[in-house]
Structures are given as C-alpha cells and as structure tokens.
PDB file of N, CA, C and O in Angstrom:
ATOM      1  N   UNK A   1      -2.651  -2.657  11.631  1.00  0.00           N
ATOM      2  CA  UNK A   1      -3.411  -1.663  10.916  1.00  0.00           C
ATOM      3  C   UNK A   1      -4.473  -2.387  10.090  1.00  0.00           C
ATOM      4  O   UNK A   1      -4.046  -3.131   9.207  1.00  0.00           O
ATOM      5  N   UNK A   2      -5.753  -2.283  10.241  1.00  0.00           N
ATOM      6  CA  UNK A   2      -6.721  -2.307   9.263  1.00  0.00           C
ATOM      7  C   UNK A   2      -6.494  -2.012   7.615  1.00  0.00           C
ATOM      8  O   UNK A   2      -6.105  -0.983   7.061  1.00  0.00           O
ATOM      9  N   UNK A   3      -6.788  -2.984   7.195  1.00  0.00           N
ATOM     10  CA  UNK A   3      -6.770  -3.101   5.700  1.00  0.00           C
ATOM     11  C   UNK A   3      -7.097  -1.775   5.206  1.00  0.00           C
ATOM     12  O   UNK A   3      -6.269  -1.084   4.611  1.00  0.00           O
ATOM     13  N   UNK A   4      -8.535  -1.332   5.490  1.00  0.00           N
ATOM     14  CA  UNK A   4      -9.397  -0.309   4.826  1.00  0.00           C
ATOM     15  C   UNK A   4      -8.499   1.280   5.437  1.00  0.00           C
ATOM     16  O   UNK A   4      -8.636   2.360   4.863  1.00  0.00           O
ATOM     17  N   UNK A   5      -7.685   1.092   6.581  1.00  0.00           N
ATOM     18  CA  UNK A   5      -7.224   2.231   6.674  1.00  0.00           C
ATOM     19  C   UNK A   5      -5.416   2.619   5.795  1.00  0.00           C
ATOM     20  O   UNK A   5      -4.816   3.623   5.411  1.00  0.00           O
ATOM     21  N   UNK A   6      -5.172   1.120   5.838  1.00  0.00           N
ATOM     22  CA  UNK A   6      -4.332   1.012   4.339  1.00  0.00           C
ATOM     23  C   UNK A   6      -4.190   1.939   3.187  1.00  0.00           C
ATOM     24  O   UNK A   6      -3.359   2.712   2.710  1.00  0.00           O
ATOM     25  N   UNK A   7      -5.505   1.456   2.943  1.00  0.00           N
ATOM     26  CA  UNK A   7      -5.657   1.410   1.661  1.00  0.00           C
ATOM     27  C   UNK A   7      -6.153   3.328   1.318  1.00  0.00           C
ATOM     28  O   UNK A   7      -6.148   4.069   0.335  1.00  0.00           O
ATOM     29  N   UNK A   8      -6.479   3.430   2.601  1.00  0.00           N
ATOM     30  CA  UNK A   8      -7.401   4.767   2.725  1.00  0.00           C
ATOM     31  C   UNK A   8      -5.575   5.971   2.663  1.00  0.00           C
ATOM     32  O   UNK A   8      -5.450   6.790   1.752  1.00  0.00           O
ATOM     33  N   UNK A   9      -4.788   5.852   3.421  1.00  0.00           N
ATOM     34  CA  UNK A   9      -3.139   6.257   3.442  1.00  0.00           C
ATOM     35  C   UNK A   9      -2.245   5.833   2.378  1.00  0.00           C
ATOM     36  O   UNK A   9      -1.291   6.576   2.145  1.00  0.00           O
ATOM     37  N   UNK A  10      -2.386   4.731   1.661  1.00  0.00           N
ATOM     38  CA  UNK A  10      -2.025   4.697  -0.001  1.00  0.00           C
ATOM     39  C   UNK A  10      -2.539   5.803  -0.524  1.00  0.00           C
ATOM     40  O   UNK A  10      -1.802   6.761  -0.756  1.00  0.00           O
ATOM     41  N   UNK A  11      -3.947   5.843  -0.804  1.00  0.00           N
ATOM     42  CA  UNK A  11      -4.510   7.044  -1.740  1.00  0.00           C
ATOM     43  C   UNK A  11      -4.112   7.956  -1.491  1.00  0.00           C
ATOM     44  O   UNK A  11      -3.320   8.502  -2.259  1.00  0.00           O
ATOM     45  N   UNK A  12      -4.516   8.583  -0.194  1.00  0.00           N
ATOM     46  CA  UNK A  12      -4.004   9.596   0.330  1.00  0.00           C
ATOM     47  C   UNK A  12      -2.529  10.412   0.019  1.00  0.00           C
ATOM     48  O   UNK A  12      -2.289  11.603   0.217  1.00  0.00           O
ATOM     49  N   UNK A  13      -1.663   9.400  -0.514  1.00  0.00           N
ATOM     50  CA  UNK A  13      -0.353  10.008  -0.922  1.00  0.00           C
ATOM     51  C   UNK A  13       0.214   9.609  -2.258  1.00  0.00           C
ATOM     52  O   UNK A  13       1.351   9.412  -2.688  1.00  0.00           O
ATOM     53  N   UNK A  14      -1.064   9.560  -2.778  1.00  0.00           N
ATOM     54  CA  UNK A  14      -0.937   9.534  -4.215  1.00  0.00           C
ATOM     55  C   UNK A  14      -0.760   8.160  -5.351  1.00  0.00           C
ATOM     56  O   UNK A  14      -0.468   8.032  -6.540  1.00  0.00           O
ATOM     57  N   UNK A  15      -1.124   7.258  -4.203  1.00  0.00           N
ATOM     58  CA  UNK A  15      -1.160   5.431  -4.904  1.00  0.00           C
ATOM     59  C   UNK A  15      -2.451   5.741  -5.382  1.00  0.00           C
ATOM     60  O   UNK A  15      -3.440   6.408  -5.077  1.00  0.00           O
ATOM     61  N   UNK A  16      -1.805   4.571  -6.734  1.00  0.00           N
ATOM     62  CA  UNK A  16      -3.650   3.884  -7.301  1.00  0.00           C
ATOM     63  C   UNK A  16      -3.885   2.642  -7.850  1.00  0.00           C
ATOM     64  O   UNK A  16      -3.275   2.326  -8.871  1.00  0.00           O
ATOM     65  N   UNK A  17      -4.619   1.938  -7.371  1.00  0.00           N
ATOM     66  CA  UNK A  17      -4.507   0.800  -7.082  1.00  0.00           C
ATOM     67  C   UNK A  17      -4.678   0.072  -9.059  1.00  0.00           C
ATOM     68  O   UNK A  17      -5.684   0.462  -9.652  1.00  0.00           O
ATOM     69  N   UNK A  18      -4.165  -0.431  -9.475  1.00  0.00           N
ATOM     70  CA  UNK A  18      -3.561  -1.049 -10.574  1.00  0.00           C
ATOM     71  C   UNK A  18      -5.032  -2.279 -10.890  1.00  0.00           C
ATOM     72  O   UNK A  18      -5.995  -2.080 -11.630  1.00  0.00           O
ATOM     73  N   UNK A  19      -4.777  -3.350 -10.153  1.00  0.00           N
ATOM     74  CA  UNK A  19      -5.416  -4.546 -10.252  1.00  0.00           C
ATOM     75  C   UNK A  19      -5.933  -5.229  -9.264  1.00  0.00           C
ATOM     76  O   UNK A  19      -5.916  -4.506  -8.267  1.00  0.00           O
ATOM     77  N   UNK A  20      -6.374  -6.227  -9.038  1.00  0.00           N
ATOM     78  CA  UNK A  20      -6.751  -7.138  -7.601  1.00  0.00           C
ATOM     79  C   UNK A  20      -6.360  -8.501  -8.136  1.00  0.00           C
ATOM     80  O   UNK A  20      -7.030  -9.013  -9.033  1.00  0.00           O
ATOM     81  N   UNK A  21      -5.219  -9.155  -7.582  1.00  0.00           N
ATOM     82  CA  UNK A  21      -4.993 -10.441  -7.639  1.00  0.00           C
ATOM     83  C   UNK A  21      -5.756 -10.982  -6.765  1.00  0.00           C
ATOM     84  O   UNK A  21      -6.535 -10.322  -6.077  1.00  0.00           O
ATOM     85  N   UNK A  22      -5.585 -12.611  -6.665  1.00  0.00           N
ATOM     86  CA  UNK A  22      -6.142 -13.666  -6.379  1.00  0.00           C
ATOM     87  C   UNK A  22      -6.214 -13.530  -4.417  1.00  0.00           C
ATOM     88  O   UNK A  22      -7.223 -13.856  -3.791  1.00  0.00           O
ATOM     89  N   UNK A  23      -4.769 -12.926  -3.664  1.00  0.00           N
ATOM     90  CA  UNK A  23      -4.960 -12.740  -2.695  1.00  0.00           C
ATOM     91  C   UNK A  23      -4.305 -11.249  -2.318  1.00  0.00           C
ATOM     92  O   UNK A  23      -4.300 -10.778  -1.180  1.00  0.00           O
ATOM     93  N   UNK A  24      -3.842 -10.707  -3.316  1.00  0.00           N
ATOM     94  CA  UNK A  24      -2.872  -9.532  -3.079  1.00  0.00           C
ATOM     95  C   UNK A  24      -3.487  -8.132  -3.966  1.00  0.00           C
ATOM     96  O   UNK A  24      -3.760  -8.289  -5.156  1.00  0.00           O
ATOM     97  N   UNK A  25      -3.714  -6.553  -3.204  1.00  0.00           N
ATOM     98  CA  UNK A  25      -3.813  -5.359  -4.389  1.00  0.00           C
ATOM     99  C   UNK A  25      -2.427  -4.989  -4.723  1.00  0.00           C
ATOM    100  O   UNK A  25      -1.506  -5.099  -3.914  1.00  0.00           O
ATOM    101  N   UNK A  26      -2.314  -4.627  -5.714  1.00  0.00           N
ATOM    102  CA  UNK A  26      -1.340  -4.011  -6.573  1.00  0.00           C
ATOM    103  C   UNK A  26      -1.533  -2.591  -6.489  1.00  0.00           C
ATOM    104  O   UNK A  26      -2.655  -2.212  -6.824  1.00  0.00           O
ATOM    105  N   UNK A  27      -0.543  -1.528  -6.048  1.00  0.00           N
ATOM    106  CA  UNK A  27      -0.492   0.040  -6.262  1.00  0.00           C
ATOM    107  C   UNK A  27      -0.154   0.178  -6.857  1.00  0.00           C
ATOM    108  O   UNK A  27      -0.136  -0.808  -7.593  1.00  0.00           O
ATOM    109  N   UNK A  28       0.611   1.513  -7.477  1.00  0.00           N
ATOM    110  CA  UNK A  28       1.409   2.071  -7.868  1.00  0.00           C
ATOM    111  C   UNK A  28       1.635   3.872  -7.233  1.00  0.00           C
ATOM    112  O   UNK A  28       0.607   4.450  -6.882  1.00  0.00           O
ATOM    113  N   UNK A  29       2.512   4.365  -7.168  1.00  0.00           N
ATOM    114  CA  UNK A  29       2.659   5.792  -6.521  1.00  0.00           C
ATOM    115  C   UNK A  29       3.018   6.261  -8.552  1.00  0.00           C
ATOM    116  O   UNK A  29       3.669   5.639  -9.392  1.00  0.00           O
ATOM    117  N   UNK A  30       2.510   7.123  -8.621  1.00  0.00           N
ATOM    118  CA  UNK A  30       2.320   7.462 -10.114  1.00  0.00           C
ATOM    119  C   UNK A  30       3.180   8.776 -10.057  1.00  0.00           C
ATOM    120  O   UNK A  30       3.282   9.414 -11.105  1.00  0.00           O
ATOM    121  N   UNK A  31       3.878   9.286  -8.800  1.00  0.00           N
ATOM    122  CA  UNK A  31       4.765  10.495  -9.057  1.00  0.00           C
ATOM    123  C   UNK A  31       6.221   9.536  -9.093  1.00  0.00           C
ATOM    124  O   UNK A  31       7.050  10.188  -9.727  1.00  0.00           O
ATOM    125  N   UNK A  32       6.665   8.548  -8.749  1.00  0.00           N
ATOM    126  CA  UNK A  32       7.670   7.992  -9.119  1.00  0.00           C
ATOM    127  C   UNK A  32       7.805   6.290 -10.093  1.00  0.00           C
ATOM    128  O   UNK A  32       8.810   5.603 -10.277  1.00  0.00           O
ATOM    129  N   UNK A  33       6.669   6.105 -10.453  1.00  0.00           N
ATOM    130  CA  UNK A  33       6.237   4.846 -11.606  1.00  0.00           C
ATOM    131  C   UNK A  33       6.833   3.765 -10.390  1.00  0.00           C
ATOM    132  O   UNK A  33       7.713   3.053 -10.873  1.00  0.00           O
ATOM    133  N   UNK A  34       6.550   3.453  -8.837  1.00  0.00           N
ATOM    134  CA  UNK A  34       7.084   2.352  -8.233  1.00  0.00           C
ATOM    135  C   UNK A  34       6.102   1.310  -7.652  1.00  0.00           C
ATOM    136  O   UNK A  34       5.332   1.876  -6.877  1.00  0.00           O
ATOM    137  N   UNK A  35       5.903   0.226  -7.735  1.00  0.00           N
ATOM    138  CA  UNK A  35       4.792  -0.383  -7.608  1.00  0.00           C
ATOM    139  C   UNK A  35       5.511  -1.175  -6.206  1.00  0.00           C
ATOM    140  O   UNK A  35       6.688  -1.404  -5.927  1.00  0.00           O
ATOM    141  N   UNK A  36       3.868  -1.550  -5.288  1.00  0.00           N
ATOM    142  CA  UNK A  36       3.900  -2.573  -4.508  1.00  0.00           C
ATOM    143  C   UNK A  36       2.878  -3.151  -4.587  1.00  0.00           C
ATOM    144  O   UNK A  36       2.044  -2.613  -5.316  1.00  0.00           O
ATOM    145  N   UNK A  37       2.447  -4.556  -3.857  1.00  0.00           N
ATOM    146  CA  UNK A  37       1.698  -5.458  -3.277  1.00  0.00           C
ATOM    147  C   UNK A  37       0.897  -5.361  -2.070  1.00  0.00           C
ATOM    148  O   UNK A  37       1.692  -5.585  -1.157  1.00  0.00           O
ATOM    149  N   UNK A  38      -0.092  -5.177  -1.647  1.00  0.00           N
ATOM    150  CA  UNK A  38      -0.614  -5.023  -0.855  1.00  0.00           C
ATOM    151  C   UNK A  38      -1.250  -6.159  -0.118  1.00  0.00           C
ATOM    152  O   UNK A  38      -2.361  -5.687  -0.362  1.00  0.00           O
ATOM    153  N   UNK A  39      -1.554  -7.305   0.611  1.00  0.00           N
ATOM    154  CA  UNK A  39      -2.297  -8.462   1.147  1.00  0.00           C
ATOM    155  C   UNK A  39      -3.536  -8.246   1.570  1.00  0.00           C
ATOM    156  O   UNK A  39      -3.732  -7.813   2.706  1.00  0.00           O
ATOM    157  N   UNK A  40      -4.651  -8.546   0.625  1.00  0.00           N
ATOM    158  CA  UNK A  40      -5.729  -8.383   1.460  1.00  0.00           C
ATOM    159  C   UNK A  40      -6.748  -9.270   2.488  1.00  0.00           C
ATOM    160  O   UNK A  40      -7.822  -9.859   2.369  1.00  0.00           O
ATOM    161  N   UNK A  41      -5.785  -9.016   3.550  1.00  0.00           N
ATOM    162  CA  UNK A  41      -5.746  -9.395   4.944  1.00  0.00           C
ATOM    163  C   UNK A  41      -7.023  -8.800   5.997  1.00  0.00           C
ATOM    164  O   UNK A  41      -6.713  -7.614   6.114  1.00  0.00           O
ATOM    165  N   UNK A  42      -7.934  -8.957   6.586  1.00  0.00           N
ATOM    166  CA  UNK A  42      -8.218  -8.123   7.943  1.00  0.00           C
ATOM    167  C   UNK A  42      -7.269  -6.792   8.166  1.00  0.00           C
ATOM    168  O   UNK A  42      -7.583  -5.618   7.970  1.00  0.00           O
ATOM    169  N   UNK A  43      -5.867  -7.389   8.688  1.00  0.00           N
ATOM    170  CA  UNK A  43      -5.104  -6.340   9.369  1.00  0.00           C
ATOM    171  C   UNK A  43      -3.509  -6.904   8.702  1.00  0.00           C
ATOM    172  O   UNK A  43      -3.166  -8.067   8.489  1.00  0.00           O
ATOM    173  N   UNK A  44      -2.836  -5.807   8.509  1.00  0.00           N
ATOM    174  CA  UNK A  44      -1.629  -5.653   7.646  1.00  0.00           C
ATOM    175  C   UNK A  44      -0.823  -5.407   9.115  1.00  0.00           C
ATOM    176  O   UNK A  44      -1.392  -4.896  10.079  1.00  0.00           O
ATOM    177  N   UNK A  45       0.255  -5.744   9.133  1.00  0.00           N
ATOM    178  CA  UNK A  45       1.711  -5.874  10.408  1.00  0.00           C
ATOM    179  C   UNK A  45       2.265  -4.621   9.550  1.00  0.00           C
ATOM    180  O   UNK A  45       2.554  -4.419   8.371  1.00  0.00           O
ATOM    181  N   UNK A  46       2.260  -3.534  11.336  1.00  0.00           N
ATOM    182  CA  UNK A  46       3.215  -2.248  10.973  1.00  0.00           C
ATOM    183  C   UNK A  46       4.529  -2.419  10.096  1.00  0.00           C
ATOM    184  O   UNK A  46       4.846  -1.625   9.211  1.00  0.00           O
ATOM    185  N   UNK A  47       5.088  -3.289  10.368  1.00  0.00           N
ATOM    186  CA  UNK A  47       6.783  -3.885   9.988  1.00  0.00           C
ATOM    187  C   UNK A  47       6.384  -4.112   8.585  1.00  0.00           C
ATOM    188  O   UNK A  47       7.095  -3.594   7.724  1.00  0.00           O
ATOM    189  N   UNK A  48       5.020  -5.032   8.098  1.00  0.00           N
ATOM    190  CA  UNK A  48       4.923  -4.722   6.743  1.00  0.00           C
ATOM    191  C   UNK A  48       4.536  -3.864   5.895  1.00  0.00           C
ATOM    192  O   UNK A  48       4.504  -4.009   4.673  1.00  0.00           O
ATOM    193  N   UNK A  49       4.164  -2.741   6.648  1.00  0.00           N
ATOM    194  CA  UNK A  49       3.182  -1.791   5.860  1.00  0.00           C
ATOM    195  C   UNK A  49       4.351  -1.255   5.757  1.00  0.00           C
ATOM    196  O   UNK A  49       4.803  -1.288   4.612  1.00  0.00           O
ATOM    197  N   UNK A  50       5.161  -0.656   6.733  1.00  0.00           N
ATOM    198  CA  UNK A  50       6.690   0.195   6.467  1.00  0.00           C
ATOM    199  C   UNK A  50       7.310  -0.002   5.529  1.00  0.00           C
ATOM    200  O   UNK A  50       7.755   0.991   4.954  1.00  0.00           O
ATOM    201  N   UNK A  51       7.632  -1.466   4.925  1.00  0.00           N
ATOM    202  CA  UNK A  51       8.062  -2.531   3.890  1.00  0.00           C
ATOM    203  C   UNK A  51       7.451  -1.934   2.773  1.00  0.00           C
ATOM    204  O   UNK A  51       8.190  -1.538   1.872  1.00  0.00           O
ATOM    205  N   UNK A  52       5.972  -1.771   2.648  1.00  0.00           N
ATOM    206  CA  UNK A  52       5.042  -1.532   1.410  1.00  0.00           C
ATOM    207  C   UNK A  52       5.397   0.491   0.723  1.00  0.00           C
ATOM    208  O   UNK A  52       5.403   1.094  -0.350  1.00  0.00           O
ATOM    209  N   UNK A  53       5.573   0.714   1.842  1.00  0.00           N
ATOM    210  CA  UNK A  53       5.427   2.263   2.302  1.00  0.00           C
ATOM    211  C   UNK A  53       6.959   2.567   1.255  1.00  0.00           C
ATOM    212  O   UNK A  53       7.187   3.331   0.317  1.00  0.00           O
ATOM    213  N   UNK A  54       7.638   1.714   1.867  1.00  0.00           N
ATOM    214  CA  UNK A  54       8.991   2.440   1.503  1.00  0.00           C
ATOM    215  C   UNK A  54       9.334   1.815  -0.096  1.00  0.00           C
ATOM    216  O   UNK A  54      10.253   2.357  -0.711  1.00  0.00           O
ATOM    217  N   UNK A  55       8.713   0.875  -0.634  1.00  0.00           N
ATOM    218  CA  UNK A  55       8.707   0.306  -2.117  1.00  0.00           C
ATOM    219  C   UNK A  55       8.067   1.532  -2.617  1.00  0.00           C
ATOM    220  O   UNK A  55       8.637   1.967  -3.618  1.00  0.00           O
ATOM    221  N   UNK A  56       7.130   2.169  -2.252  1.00  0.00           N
ATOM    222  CA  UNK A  56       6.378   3.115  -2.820  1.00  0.00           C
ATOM    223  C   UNK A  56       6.823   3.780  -2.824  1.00  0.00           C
ATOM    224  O   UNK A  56       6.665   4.238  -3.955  1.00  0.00           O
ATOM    225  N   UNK A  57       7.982   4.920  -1.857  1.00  0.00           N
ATOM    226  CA  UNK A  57       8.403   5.554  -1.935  1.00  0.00           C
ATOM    227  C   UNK A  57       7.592   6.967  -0.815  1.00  0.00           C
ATOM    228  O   UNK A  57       7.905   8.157  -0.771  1.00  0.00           O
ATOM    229  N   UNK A  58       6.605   6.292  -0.108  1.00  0.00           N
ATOM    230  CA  UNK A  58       5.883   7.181   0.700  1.00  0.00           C
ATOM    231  C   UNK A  58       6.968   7.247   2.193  1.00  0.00           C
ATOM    232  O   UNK A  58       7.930   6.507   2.399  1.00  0.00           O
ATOM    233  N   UNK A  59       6.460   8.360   3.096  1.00  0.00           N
ATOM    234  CA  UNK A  59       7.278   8.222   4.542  1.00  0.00           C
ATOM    235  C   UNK A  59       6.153   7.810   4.891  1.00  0.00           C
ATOM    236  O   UNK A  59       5.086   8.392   4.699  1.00  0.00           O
ATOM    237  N   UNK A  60       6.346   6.598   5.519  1.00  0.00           N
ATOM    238  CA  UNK A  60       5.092   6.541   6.705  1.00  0.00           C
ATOM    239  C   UNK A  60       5.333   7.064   8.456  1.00  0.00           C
ATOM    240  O   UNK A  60       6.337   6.806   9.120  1.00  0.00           O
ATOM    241  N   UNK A  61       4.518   7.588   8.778  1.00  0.00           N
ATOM    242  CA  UNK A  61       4.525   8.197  10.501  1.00  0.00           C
ATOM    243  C   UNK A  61       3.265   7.746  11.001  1.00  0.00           C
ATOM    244  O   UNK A  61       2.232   7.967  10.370  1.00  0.00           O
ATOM    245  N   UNK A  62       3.271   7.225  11.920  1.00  0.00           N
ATOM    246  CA  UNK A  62       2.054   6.502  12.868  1.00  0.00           C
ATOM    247  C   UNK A  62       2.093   6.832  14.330  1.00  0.00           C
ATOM    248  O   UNK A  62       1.253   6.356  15.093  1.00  0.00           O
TER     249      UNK A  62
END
C-alpha cells in the first residue's frame, strides 16, 4: 500500500496525525486516546498496516 493512501484511510476513520519523527508519523484515533507509528516509507506491507490498524483500533478491509 502506498504511503499517501495510508495516510489518506487513517484520516478517514478518524486518526490525526500527532507529530513527524525523524523516520516515523505518529497518529492517534481520538475516539479511543490509542496511538500508533506509522513509517514513512514509499509503500507500507499489508501485514503491517493490519498491525498499525489494529493498535488504532480501526477494522481494516482491502
């Protein structure tokens, strides 16, 4: 998955992005106060986005 479409399906379900580290974004889903890490990579691995998805507390379906 493309970074920018990431980031575009975070928002979308209610993440907001916190900060920008050195190689990583920071979310947060603000209906349950749960934060993840995001890599800003080209392209993010399904297996990790699922990983990111489910810290957040989002369902992801692809």
């Amino acid at each position: 998955m493309k970074i920018r479409d990431a980031i575009s399906f975070l928002r979308k379900n209610g993440c907001i992005l916190i900060r920008e580290g050195a190689r990583h974004s920071i979310f947060v889903n603000q209906a349950n106060n749960k934060t993840s890490t995001l890599p800003r990579h080209n392209k993010v691995d399904d297996f990790l986005f699922k990983k990111i998805c489910r810290d957040l507390g989002i369902e992801f379906k692809r």
